[in-house]
N, C-alpha and C positions, 0 to 999 in steps of 0.2 A: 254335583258340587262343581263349583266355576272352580277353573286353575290355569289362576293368573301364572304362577310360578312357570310354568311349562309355557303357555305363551310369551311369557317378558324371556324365557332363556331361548328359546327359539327364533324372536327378535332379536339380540342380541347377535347375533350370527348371520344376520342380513346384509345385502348388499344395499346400500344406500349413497353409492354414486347417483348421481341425480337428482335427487328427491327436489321437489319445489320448495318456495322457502315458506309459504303458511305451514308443510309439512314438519319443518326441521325446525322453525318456534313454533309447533304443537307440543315436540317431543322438549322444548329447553324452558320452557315456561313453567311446567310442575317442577321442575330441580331450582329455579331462581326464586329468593325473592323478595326483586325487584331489579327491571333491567331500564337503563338510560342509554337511547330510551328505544322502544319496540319499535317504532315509526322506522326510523333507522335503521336498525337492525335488519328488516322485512323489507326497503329499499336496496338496502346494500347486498342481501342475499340474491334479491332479484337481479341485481348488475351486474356480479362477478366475485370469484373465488374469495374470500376475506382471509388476512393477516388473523389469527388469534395469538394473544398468548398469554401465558400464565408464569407465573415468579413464586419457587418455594427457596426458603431459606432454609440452607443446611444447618439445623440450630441443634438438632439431635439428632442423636442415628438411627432412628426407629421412628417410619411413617404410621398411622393409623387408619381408620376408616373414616375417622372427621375428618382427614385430611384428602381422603378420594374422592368426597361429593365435588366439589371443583374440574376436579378429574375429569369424573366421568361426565361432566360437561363438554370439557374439552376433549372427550374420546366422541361425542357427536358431530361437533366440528371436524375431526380429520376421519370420521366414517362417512362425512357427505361430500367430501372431493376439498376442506377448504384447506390452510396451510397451517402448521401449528408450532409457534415458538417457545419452548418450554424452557423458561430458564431457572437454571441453578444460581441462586441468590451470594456465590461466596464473596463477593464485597459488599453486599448492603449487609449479610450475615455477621460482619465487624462492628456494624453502626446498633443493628437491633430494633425490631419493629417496635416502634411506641405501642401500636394499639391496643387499648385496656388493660396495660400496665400500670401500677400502683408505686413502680418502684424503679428505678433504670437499671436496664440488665445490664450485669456482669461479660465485659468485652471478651468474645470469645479469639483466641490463638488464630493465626494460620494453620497449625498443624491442628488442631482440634477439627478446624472447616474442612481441612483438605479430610481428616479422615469421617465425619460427618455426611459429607457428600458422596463417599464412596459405592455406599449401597443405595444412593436414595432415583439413581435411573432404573437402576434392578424392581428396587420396590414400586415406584411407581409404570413400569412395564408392566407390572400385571395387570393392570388397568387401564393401559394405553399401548396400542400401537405405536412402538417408540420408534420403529421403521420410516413409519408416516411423519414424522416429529423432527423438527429442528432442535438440539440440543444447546443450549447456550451457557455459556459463567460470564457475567457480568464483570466481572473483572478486568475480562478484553477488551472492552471500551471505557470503563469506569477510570480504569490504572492508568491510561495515556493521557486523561484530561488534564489540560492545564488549568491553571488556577484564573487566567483570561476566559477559557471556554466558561466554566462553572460561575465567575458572579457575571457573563452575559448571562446566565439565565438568573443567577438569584434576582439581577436588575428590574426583571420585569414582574418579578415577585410582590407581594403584597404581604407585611413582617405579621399583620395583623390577624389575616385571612388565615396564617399559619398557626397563628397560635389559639383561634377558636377552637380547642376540644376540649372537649367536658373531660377526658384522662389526664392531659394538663393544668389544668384548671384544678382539679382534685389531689395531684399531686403539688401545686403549691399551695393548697387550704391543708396542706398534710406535711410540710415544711421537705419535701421533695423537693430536689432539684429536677431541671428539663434540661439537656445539656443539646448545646447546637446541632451536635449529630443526631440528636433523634428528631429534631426538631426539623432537621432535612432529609427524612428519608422519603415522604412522598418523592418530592424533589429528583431523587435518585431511582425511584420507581418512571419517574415522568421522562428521563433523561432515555431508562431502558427502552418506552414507549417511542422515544426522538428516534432510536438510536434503530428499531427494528421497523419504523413505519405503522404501529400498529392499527388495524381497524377496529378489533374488539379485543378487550380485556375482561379475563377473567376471576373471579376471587371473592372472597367470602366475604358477608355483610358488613363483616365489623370494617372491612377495608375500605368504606365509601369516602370515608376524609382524604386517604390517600389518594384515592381513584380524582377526586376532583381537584384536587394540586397536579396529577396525570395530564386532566383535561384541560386545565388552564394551561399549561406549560404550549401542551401543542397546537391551544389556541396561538397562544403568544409568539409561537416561532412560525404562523403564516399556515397549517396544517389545520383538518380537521379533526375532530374530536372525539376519539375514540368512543364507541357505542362501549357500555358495561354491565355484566351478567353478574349481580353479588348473588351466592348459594345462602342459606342458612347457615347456622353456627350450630349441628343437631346436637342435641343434648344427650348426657354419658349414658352406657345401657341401666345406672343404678336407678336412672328416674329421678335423681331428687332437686332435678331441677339446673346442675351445672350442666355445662358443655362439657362434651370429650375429649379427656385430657389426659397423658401419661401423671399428671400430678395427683390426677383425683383417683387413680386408678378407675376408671370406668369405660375403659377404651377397648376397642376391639384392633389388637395387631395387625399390621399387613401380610406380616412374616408368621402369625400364628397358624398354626392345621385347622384344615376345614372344620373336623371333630371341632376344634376349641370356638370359631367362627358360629358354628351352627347352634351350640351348646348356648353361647353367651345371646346370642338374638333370642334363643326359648326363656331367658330370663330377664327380656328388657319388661318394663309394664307397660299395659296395651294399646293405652294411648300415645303410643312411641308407632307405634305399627304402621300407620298412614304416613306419618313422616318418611320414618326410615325406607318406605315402599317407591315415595316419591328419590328417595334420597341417592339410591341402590339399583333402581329397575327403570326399565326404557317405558315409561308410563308416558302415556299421550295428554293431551288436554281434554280429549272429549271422551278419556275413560274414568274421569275422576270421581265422579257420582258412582259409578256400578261399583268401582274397585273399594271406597267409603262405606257405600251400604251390606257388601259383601266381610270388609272388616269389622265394620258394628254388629254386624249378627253371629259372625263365625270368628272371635277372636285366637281362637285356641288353632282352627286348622290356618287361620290366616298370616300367623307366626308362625306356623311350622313351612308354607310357601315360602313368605317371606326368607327364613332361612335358610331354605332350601336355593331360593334365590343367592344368598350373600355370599355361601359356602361354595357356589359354581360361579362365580363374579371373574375367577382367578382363571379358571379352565376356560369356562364359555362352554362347558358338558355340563347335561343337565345331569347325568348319570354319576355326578360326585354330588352332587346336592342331593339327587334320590338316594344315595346308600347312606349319608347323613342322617336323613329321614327313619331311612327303616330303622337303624340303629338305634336313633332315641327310641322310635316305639315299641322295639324290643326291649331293651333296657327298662324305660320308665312305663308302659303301656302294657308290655306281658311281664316284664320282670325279670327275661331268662339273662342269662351270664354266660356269655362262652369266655374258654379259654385266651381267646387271644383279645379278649375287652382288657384281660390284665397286662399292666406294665410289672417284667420282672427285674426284682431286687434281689440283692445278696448282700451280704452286711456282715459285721465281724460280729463275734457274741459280745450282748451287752449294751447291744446300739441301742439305743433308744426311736420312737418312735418319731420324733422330730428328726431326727441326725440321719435314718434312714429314709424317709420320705424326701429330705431336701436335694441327699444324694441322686435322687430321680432327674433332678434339672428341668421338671415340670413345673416350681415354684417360682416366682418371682426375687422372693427374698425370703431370709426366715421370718421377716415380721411377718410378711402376708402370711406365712405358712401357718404360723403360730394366733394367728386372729382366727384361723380355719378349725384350731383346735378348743380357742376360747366359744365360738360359735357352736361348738358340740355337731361337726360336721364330719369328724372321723370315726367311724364306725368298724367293726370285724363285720364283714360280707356275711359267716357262718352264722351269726346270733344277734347279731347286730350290736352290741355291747359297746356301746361309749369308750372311745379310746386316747388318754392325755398322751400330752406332748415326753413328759416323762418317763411313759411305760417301756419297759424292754421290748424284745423282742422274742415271744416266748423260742423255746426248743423245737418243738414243732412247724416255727413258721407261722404269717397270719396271711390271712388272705383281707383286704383293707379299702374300703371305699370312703373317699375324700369328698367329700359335695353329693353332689349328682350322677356326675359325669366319670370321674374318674377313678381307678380299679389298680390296686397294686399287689400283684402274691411278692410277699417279703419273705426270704430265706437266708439260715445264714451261710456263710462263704465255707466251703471245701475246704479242710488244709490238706 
């Protein structure tokens, strides 16, 4: 049996100071796609160290793993010697990306961005060497601009070329307004681009309007034109079609436990596999056939790789994504239960089974908890007996399995 997973994790931990640049768009080509344009790209690699950089806006406080495929683009770039400027969005974060909005967001706080932004170097560290990384807030060139600097550049703008997207366009056949700050946020991603020299810019498909307001600008100010790497937009682990999103609930946490990481990839559906394989793992260009024909025949063990892979994503040890593994197989594959599979509870008498589960702080909210229950997904471990949201908690104690994955011995409290 091929295993990719132990190859892609043992790559992952290579030295690729060096590397020639057919090598290093071998490795960025299966994570894009589509880049403006390779010609360039494979030029400029050949000539000398490149500017990248990438812009997330602190719009919530919780990254995901749609939000790492990007990332680990840019963890190629500063694994092969080039320079990488990560910025933190907290002034374009006021204005709010237009893109594939139906509605203008709600202008968030300073205090809301300052504490938004707070974890999102933490979080996105585990995915990048943020050693290797320029950290930036746009703020410190955005806040000083005069109102002279910004319409020289609106001047050379085009009001027309701005207002061509199909999300604006949609929002006034929907009686939506577009209000000028959203209307300028390319604009202000372009300026970030002035403002760091950029050579290449990184970001997800849906960001291509912005990227080409980007590259007009720095045509117009005398500058060459940033090359642009857009990722995918992957779709949530439920399959059904949306993107990954804290809204749809289908998202995989950055901040969740391996256990929860590895759990959630064994229930994306299959044809999710290839993607997410490109999405997550240092896959080359000339392995995409074997790695294809290997998913299509073995989808079962190729999700457990897979997993294997996403769950060590954070370490870079292969050895937390193998005990992942063994656990599911144990669990789901022999069936045994040890002791310490269980999360323990203690509860006062009388607690109900909703009230004592939620206290675990393993839930998201009691909605989600209580959809687990309408689902007929809580169970007693000992006999398996179907357990509502309103049963007590008997005298005895239960021992309590939630989904799949997870194990609660419930008892009640000492007085």
């Amino acid at each position: 049996m091929i295993r990719f997973d132990q190859k892609f994790l043992a790559r992952a931990i290579e030295n690729w100071e060096g590397m020639i640049a057919d090598e290093i768009v071998g490795f960025l080509q299966p994570k894009c796609q589509q880049i403006i344009t390779e010609e360039r790209l494979r030029h400029l690699l050949d000539q000398r160290k490149l500017r990248v950089k990438f812009g997330i806006d602190p719009t919530a406080t919780d990254v995901h793993l749609g939000h790492v495929v990007p990332i680990l683009v840019l963890n190629i770039f500063a694994r092969t010697g080039n320079h990488v400027d990560l910025i933190i969005g907290d002034f374009t974060a006021r204005v709010g990306d237009p893109t594939e909005r139906d509605t203008g967001r709600v202008p968030l706080s300073p205090e809301k961005i300052a504490e938004n932004k707070t974890t999102y170097v933490s979080q996105i560290g585990k995915y990048l060497s943020v050693e290797k990384v320029s950290i930036h807030h746009n703020t410190t060139w955005l806040n000083p601009m005069s109102l002279s600097d910004v319409f020289g550049i609106f001047q050379s703008l085009n009001l027309a070329e701005a207002l061509q997207r199909e999300d604006f366009r949609e929002r006034g056949r929907k009686g939506q307004g577009v209000s000028l700050a959203e209307v300028c946020y390319g604009v202000l991603m372009g300026i970030d681009s002035l403002h760091l020299q950029t050579d290449v810019e990184v970001g997800g498909i849906d960001q291509l309007l912005n990227f080409q307001q980007c590259r007009t600008i720095m045509r117009n100010a005398g500058l060459e034109e940033e090359v642009i790497l857009m990722t995918p937009i992957i779709e949530g682990t439920s399959g059904d079609g949306r993107k990954m999103s804290k809204s749809y609930n289908n998202y995989i946490a950055v901040n969740s436990s391996q256990a929860d990481k590895f759990g959630k990839i064994m229930s994306i559906p299959d044809r999710l596999i290839f993607q997410y394989f490109l999405s997550f793992a240092d896959v080359h260009q000339r392995e995409l056939d074997e790695l294809r024909i290997f998913v299509e025949a073995n989808p079962f063990e190729a999700k457990k790789q897979l997993a294997t892979v996403v769950a060590s994503l954070e370490t870079k040890n292969p050895d937390d994504g193998l005990r992942e593994r063994d656990t599911f197989e144990r669990l789901f594959s022999q069936q045994v239960i040890h002791d310490d599979d269980y999360v323990q509870l203690n509860v006062e008498p009388g607690a109900t089974a909703l009230v004592a589960l939620y206290a675990s702080g393993k839930f998201q909210s009691k909605a989600a908890l209580r959809r687990l229950f309408e689902q007929n997904a809580v169970r007693s471990v000992t006999d398996s007996v179907l357990i509502k949201q309103d049963d007590q908690v008997p005298e005895g104690g239960w021992r309590v399995r939630v989904g799949r994955r997870m194990f609660f011995k419930i008892d009640h409290s000492i007085l």
